[in-house]
N, C-alpha and C positions, 0 to 999 in steps of 0.2 A: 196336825196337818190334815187337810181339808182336801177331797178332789173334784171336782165342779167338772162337768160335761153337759155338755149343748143337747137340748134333746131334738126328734125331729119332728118338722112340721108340715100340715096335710098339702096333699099336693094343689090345691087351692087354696087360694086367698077370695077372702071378700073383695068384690069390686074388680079383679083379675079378667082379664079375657078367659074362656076355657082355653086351656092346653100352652096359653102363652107363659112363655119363661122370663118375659120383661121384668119380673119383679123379683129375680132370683139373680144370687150372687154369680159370678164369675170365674172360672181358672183360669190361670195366665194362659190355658191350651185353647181356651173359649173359643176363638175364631179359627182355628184349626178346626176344631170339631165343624163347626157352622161350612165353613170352605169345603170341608170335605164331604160335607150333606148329612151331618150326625142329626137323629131325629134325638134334639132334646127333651128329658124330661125334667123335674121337682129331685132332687134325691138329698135329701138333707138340707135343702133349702139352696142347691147349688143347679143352672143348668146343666147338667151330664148327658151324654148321648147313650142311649141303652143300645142304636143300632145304626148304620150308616145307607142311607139311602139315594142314595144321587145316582143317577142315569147314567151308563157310561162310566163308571168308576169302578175300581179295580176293589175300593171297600166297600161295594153294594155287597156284604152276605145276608142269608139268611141268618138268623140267632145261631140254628146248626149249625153252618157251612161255616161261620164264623167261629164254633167251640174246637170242630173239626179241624180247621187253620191252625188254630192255638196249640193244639196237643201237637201236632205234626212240627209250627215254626217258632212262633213264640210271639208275643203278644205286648203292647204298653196300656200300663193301666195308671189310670192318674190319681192318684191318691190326695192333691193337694186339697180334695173337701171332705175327708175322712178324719173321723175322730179328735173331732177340738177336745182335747185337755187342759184344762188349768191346773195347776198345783201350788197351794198357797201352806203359808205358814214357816216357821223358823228356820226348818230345814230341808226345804223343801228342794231347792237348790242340789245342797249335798245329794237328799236321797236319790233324786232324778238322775244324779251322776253315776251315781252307784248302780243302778239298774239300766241303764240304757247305755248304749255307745257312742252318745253326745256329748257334741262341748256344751251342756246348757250354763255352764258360766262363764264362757265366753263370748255368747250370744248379746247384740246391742238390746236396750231395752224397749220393750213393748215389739219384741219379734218372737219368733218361734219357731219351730226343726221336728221336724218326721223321723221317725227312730223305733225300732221296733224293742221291747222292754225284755230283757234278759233274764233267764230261768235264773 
């Protein structure tokens, strides 16, 4: 059994605007973030916002005022561009079942599921 991971890539590309995200993947949250004034960056090869900027908006914090918010109410953080795994080989299947709290064989093919791996 084999486990394959995405590694990551610099925050430019050749031929890229500076700072533009045009050449970076997408979350299904992507225009939420944008709407809401999220300054995106590179973070795995994914546009992510590190911090929310827009005039007049209730999510303009500072990084601080932002950490501060968190501890005090509670926070969503989008994981859908975090940790591509692959798992190949015989039993791969099985193991993945065994260690995680996924259906991964019940999953259609050429999809995937977010699961945190059990002690």
């Amino acid at each position: 059994m084999r486990l394959l991971t995405r590694t990551f890539r610099p925050a430019a590309r050749i031929g890229a605007r500076p700072f533009s995200t045009d050449h970076l993947k997408r979350t299904a949250t992507y225009e939420d973030h944008v709407a809401l004034g999220g300054k995106l960056v590179d973070f795995a090869g994914y546009a992510m916002p590190v911090q929310y900027v827009a005039k007049d908006s209730k999510h303009s914090l500072s990084i601080i005022e932002s950490t501060k918010w968190t501890r005090e109410h509670a926070s969503l953080f989008d994981v859908s561009h975090m940790c591509s795994v692959i798992w190949r080989g015989k039993d791969a299947v099985r193991f993945v079942e065994k260690v995680t709290v996924a259906d991964v064989a019940g999953l259609p093919g050429g999809r995937g599921v977010l699961s945190g791996i059990c002690k």
